[in-house]
C-alpha positions as CSV (number, residue, x, y, z in Angstrom):
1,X,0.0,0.0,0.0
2,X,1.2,2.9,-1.0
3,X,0.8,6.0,1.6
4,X,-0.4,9.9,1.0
5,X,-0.4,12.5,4.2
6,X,-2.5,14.8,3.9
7,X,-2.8,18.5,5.8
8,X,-3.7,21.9,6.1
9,X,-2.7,25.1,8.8
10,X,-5.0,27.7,9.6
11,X,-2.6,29.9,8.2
12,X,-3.8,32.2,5.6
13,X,-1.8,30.7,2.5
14,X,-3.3,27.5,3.1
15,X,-6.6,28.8,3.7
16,X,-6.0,30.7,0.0
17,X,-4.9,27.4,-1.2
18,X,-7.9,25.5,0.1
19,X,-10.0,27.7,-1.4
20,X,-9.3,28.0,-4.3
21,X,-8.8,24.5,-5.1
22,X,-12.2,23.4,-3.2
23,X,-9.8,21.4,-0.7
24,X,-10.1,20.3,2.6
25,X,-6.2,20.1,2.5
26,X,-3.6,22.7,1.2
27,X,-0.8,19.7,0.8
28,X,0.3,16.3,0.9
29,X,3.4,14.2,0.5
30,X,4.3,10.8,0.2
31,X,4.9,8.4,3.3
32,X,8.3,6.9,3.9
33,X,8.8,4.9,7.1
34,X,8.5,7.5,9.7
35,X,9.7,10.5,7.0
36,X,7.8,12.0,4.6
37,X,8.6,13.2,0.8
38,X,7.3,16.5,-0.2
39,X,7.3,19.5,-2.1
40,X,6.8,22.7,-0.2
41,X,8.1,26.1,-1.2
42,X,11.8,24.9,-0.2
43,X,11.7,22.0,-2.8
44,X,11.5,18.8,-2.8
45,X,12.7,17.0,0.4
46,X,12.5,14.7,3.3
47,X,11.2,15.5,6.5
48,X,9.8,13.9,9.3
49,X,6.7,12.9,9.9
50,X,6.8,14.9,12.7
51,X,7.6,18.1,11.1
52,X,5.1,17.3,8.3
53,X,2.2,17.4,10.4
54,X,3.4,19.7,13.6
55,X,1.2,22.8,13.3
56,X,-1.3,21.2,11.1
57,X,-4.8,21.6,12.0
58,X,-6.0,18.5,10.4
59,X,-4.0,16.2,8.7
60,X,-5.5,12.6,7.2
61,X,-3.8,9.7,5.6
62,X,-5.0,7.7,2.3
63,X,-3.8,4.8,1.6
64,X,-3.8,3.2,-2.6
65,X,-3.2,0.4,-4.2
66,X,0.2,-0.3,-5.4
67,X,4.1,-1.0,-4.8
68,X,5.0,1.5,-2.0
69,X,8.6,0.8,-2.8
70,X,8.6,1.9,-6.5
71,X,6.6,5.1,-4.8
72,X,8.9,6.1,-2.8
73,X,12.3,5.4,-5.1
74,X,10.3,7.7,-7.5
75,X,9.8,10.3,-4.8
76,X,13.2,10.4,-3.3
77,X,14.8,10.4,-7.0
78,X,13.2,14.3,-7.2
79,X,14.9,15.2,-3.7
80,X,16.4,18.6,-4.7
81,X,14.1,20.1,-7.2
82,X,12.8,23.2,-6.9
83,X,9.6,24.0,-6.1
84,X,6.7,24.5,-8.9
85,X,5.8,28.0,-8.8
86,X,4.3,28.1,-12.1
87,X,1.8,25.4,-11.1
88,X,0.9,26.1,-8.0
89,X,-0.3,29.7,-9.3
90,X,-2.7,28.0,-11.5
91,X,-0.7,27.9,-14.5
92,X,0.4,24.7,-14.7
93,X,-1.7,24.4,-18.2
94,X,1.7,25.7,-19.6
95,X,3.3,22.8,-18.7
96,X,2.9,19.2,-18.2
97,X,2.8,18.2,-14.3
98,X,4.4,15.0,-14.9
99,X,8.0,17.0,-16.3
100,X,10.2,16.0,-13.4
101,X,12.1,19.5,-13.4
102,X,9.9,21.1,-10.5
103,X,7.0,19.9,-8.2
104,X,4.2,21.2,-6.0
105,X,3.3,18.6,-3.4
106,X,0.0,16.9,-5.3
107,X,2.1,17.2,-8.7
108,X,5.0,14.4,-6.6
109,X,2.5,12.9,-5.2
110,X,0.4,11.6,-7.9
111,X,4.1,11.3,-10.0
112,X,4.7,8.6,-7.4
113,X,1.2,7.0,-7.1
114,X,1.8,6.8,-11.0
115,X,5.3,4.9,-10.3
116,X,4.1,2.9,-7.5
117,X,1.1,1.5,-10.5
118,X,-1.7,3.4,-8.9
119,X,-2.8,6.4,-11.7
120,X,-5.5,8.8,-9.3
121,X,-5.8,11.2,-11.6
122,X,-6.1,11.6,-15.7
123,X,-2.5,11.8,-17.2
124,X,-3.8,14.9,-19.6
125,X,-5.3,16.3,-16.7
126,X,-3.8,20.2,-16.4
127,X,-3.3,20.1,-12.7
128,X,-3.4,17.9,-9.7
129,X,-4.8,19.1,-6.7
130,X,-4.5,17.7,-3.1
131,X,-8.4,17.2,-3.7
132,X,-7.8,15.5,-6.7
133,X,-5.5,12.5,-5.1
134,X,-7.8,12.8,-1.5
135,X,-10.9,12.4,-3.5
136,X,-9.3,8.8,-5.0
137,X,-8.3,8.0,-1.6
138,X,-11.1,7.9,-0.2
């Protein structure tokens, strides 16, 4: 099973975020033992599981079909890439979210469901959205 955590603050970027992608969450990242991989303004990177969801006010986490392995190789391969400004602004119609040069944290996400063999979301879709992949989950 593959693993997706889930969150959101009650900070006013994620309550932008939330609301204008019809979200309960702002972001997500993919499970890795007791670490998670995600995509957050300063790139992709690992952090703990603890850091991912201290000052959360809600955090959930889905679990999918597939090879969590294959996942999370995919996920820790991007370690290091910049953040997806581009996309996470709502342009990401410019560009194809599965180009592994940047990421926002649903873009990684669903890049490693795909790797793991679970696909959430259409692979012509223009964006993925936390609500996209939490929607699947669940």
């Amino acid at each position: 099973m593959i693993k997706v955590i889930f969150s959101t603050t009650g900070g006013i970027g994620s309550r932008l975020l939330r609301v204008m992608m019809a979200s309960p969450y702002s972001h997500c990242g993919i499970v890795a033992g007791d670490d998670v991989v995600e995509a957050s303004t300063h790139g992709v990177r690992v952090v703990s599981l603890y850091d991912f969801i201290r000052g959360s006010i809600k955090h959930e986490v889905c679990e999918y079909e597939g090879d969590n392995e294959e996942a999370v190789a995919a996920a820790l391969k991007q370690v290091g890439k910049p953040y997806d400004w581009r996309g996470v602004a709502g342009v990401a119609a410019q560009r194809n979210w599965q180009d592994d040069d940047c990421w926002f944290c649903s873009e990684l996400a669903a890049y490693a469901l795909r790797a793991g063999g679970m696909c959430p979301v259409r692979l012509d879709a223009d964006r993925i959205t936390p609500r996209d992949l939490w929607v699947c989950g669940n």
